[in-house]
N, C-alpha and C positions, 0 to 999 in steps of 0.2 A: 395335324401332325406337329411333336413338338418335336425340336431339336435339343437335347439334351449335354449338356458338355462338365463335365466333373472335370476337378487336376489337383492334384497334391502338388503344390511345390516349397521346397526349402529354401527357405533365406539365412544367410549370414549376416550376423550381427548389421542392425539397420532403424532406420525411422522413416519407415516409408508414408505413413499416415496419420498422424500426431493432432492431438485434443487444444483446446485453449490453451494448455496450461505450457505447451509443448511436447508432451509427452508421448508414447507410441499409441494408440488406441487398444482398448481391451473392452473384454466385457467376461462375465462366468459363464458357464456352458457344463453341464455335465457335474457344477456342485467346485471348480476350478478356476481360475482366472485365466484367460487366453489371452494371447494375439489378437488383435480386429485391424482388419483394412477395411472400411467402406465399399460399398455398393457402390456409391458416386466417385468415388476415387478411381477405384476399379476401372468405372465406364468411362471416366473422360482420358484415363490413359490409354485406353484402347481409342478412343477416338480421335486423339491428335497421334497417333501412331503412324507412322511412315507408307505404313502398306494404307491404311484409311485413306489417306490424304486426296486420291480418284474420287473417291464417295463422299467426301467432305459435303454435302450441297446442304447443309444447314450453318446458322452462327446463332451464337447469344450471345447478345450485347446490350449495353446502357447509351452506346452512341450511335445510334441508329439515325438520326437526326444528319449525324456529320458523315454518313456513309452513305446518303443517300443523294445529299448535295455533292458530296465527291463524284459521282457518276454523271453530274452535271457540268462542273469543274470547281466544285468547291467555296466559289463565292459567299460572303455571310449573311447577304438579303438570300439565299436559296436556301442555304441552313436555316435560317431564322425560319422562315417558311414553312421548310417542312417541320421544322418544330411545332407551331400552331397546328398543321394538317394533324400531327400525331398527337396532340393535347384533343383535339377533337373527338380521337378515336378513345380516349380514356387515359392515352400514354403521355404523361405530363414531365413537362421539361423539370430538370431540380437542377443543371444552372446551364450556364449557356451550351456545353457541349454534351453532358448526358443527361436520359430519363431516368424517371422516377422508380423504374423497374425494368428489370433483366429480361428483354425480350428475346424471344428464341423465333426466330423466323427463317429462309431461306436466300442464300446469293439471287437465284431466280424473281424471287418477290422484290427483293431489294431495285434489282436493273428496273423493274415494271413499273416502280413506284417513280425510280429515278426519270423513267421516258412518260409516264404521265404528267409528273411537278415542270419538266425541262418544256412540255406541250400545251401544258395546262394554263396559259395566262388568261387565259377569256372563263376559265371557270371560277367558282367559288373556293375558299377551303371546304366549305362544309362538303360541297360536292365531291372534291379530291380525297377527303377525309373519308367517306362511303366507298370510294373506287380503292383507298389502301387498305381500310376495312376486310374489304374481300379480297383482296392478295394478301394479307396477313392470315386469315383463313383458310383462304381452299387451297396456297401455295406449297404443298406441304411435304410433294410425296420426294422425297431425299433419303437416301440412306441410314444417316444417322439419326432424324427425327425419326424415322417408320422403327427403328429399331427403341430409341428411349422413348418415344412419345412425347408428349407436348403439355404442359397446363397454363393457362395463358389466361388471368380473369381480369379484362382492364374495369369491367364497372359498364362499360359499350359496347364494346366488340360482341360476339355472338357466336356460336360454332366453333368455338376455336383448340377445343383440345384433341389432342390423336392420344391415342389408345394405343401404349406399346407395346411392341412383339415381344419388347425383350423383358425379361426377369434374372434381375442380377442379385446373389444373396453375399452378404457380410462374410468375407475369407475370415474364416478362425484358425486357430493352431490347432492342429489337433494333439496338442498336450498343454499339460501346465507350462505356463509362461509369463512369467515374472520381467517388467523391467526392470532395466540397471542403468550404473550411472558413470558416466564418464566424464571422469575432472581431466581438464585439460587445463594446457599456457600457452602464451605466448609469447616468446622471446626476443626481445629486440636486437635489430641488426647490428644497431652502434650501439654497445651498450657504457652506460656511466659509470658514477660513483656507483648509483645501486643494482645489485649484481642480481637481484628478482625477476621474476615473470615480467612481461610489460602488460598481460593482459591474463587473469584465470577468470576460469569460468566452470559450468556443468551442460550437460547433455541428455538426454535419456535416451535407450535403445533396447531392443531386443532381438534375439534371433527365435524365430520359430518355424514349424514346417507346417503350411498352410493348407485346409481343405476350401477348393474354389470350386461355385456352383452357378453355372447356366442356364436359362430354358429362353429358347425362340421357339414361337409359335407360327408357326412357317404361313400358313392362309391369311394371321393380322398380319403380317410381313408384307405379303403379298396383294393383299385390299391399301395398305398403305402407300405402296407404290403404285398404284391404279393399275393394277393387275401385270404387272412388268417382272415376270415370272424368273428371267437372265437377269435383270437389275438383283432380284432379293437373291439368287443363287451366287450370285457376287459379292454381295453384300454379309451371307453368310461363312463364304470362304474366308473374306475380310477380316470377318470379325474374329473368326477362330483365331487366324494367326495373330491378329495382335493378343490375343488372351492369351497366348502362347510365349509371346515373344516380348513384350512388351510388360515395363513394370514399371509403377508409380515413381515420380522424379525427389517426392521427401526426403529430402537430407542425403540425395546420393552423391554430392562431393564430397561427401563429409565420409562416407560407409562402399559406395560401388558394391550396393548389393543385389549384382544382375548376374540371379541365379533363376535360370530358366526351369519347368515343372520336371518332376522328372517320369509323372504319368500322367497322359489327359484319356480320360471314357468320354466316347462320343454313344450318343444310343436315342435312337429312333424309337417314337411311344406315342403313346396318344394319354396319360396322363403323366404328370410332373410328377415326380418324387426325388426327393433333396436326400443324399446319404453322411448327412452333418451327424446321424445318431451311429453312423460307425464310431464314432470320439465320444459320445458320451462319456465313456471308459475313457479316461487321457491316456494317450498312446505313451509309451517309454522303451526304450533298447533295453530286448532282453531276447532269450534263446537263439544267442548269435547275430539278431538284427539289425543293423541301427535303423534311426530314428523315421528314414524315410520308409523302409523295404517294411517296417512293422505299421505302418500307417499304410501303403498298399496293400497287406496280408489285413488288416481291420475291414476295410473299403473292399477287399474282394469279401469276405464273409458277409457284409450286409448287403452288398450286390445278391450274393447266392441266395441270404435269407429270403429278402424280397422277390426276387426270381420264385423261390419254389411257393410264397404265401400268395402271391399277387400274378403270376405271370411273367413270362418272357416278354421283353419288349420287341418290336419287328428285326432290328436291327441293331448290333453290338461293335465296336471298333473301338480298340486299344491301343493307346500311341507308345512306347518308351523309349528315347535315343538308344537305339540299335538294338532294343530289346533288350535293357540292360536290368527290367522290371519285368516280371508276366503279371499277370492277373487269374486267378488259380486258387483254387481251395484243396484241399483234400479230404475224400470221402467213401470210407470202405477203403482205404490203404491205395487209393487210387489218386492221380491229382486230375481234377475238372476244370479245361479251359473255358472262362466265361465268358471270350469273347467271340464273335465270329469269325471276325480277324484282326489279327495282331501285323501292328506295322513300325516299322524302323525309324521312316521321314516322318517329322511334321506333313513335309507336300504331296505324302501319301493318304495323311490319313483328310486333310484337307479334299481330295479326290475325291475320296470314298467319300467324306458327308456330304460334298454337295451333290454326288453322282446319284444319294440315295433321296436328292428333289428330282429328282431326273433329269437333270443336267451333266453338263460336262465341264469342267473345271477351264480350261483350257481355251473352251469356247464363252463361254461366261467373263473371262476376267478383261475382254473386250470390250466389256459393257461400262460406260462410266455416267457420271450424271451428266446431263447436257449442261448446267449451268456454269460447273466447272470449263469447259470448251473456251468460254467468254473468259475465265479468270485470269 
């Protein structure tokens, strides 16, 4: 079963996702240059996201060394220690406080490594080194790893990637979308003889309305968390609303551009399909539209096409603040609703998708990672 989550949303002028150069990211689509926000942008703002924060039970980090002696009390011969232990497993110090690379491990594995090095003086490293080996490994099943997955190659270690439920695509504009550029100054408080800027400078930014694409595969979900059926029903209520609620932090003291979507499609299927090719055509305001309501009237037509070429999917749920968007074609002088049902609240339509793992919303969001408990 995949879980499917589409959403158009508008931004006002912003640089939520920005290249080397500082720039907004882009790429062409459709023969145009768009908008781009990152897939990894995307995910890690959903994952340090407020409502996440319960299901946090993963970290990546470079100082893993110093987080584990911390659980000890931090001493520099316990750091130094477990440095060697984890140069063994492939993860090599590059200076005294972090590795050689960005491990993505678990709070839970962390504690285990900590009560093994704090018990462990009659053992070897190489021996300690094989016992974190495998809590690096099989420690895995967390929220946010079952959901991104894992790739973890030290050169040593063994088994160690997960395989993730989730699939997140590149938000484009679904129109032309040029950046621009904002000269700015800055004025000084005392000012002197000279009556100038005390500081100029540029910026770059765009405004565009974005098509965002999901797919959780509900059973890897679920094999991830060793079968913890309430953990992924949680986990995917979670995740909705942060994609909902939640937007990238680039340059937003600069822009405060937290404009929430202003329609998410949820839809239950058993194959993925992406409707990024409603915008091939770049959307633009016209026959009374603006920019958003013609970008949902695009996205209902290729909903409809694929519906009639390929099938209904099991299940359809349409969000828009208070129904301010339908989702709707019209055909034979008629309008066809393409949803099942059309809901007002985000905490509605959160219901409905996790209600359709067969769970209950309510009872699910009791559930949190044990490891968190100790944090």
């Amino acid at each position: 079963m995949l879980i499917e989550i589409h959403a158009i949303q508008n931004h006002s002028p912003a640089n939520l996702n920005r290249d080397d150069l500082g720039a907004p990211k882009t790429c062409y689509f459709g023969g145009v240059l768009r908008s781009r926000i990152s897939s990894q942008c995307i995910k890690r703002s959903i994952r340090m996201s407020t409502g996440f924060q319960t299901l946090l039970g993963g970290i990546r980090t470079r100082q893993l060394a110093r987080l584990i002696a911390k659980r000890v009390g931090g001493k520099s011969d316990v750091k130094k220690r477990a440095a060697k232990i984890l140069k063994e497993c492939g993860i090599a110090p590059k200076d005294e406080d972090k590795t050689d690379m960005l491990v993505y491990t678990t709070h839970g594995a962390i504690g285990e490594m900590a009560a093994l090095l704090e018990g462990g003086t009659e053992k070897t490293d190489a021996e300690l080194a094989k016992e974190f080996g495998r809590l690096i490994a099989e420690r895995t099943a967390v929220p946010d790893m079952a959901l991104s997955g894992r790739m973890l190659e030290t050169g040593v270690l063994t088994d160690t990637t997960v395989e993730a439920a989730l699939q997140v695509a590149h938000a484009i504009s679904t129109h032309e979308a040029r950046p621009e550029v904002d000269y700015y100054v800055a004025a000084d408080d005392v000012p002197g003889d000279d009556a100038g800027a005390g500081y100029v400078d540029e910026a770059m930014f765009a405004s565009a309305c974005f098509y965002k694409y999901f797919s959780i595969h509900w059973e890897t979900l679920v094999d991830n968390l060793n079968g913890n059926e309430k953990l992924a029903a949680h986990t995917v209520g979670a995740f909705l609303r942060g994609a909902a609620t939640v937007n990238p932090t680039g340059k937003q003291n600069s822009f405060a551009a937290h404009n929430p979507p202003d329609g998410i499609l949820v839809e239950i299927k058993d194959s993925p399909v992406s409707y990024a090719n409603a915008f091939a055509y770049p959307v633009s305001a016209k026959g009374g539209r603006d920019i958003v309501s013609q970008s949902i009237a695009q996205l209902a037509t290729c909903v409809r096409d694929i519906e009639v070429g390929y099938g209904r999917p099991q299940k359809r749920v349409w969000f828009s603040p208070n129904l301010r968007y339908r989702l709707y074609v019209a055909e034979d002088k008629k309008e066809i609703n393409l949803a099942d049902a059309d809901v007002k609240s985000l905490d509605d339509l959160i219901s409905a998708t996790v209600t359709a793992t067969g769970h209950d919303w309510g009872e699910v969001q009791k559930v949190v990672v044990e490891s968190q408990v100790a944090l």
